[in-house]
C-alpha positions as CSV (number, residue, x, y, z in Angstrom):
1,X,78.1,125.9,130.5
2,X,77.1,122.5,131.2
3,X,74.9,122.3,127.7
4,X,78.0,123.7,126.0
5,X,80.3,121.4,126.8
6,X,77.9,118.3,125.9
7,X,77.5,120.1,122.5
8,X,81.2,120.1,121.9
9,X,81.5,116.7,122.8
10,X,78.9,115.2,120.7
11,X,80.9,117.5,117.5
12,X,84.0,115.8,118.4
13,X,82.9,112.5,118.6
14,X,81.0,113.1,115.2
15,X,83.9,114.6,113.7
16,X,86.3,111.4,114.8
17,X,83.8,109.2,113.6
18,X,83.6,110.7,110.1
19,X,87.3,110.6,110.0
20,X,87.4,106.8,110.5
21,X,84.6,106.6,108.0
22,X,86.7,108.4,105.2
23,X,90.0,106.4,106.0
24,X,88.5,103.0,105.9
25,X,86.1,103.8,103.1
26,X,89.7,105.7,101.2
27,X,91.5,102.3,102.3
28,X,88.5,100.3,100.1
29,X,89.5,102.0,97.4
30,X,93.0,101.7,97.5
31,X,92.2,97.7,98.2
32,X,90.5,97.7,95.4
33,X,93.2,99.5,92.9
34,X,95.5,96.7,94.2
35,X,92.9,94.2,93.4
36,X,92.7,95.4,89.8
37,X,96.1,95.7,89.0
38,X,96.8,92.4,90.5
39,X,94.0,90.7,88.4
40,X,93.6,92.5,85.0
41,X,97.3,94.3,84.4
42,X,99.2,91.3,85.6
43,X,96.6,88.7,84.5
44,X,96.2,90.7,80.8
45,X,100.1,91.0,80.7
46,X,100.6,87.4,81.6
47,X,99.7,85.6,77.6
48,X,101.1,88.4,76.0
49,X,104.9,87.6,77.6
50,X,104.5,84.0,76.1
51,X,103.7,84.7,72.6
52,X,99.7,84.4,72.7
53,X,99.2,88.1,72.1
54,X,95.9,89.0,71.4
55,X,93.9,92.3,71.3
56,X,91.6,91.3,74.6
57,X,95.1,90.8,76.7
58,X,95.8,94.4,75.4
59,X,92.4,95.9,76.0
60,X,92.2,93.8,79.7
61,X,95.8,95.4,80.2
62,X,94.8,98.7,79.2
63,X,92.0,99.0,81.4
64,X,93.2,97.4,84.3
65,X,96.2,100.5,84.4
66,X,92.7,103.2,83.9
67,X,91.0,101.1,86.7
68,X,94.0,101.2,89.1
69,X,94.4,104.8,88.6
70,X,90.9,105.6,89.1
71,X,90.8,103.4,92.1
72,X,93.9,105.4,93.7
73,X,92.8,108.6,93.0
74,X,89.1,108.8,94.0
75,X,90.7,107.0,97.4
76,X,93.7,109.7,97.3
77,X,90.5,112.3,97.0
78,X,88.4,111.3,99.9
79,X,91.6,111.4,102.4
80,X,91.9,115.2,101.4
């Protein structure tokens, strides 16, 4: 019984460690979809509200919103 027991144990322990793994490394991700929004979406979104419109502030725009999603849902994906 003894051997058992230790066995179980040493699975739980592995299977709470895991679990901490996947939420900080699903909390990265979501850091980082803040990170990009904040930077490229707001930052790309900034010239174009005061008339210095451009095709790179569209593009930088643009791909900030695909980032931030991407971000969010690969993060959304390793929590499930």
């Amino acid at each position: 019984m003894g051997n058992f027991e230790e066995n179980r144990k040493t699975k739980e322990e592995t299977r709470k460690k895991n679990d901490v793994r996947r939420e900080k490394m699903a909390g990265y991700f979501f850091d980082l979809s803040k990170l990009s929004f904040a930077g490229m979406v707001i930052g790309g979104i900034t010239p174009l509200l005061s008339n210095l419109s451009d095709s790179a502030n569209w593009i930088t725009a643009v791909g900030g919103i695909i980032s931030t999603y991407g971000f969010a849902f690969f993060a959304n994906r390793i929590l499930k």
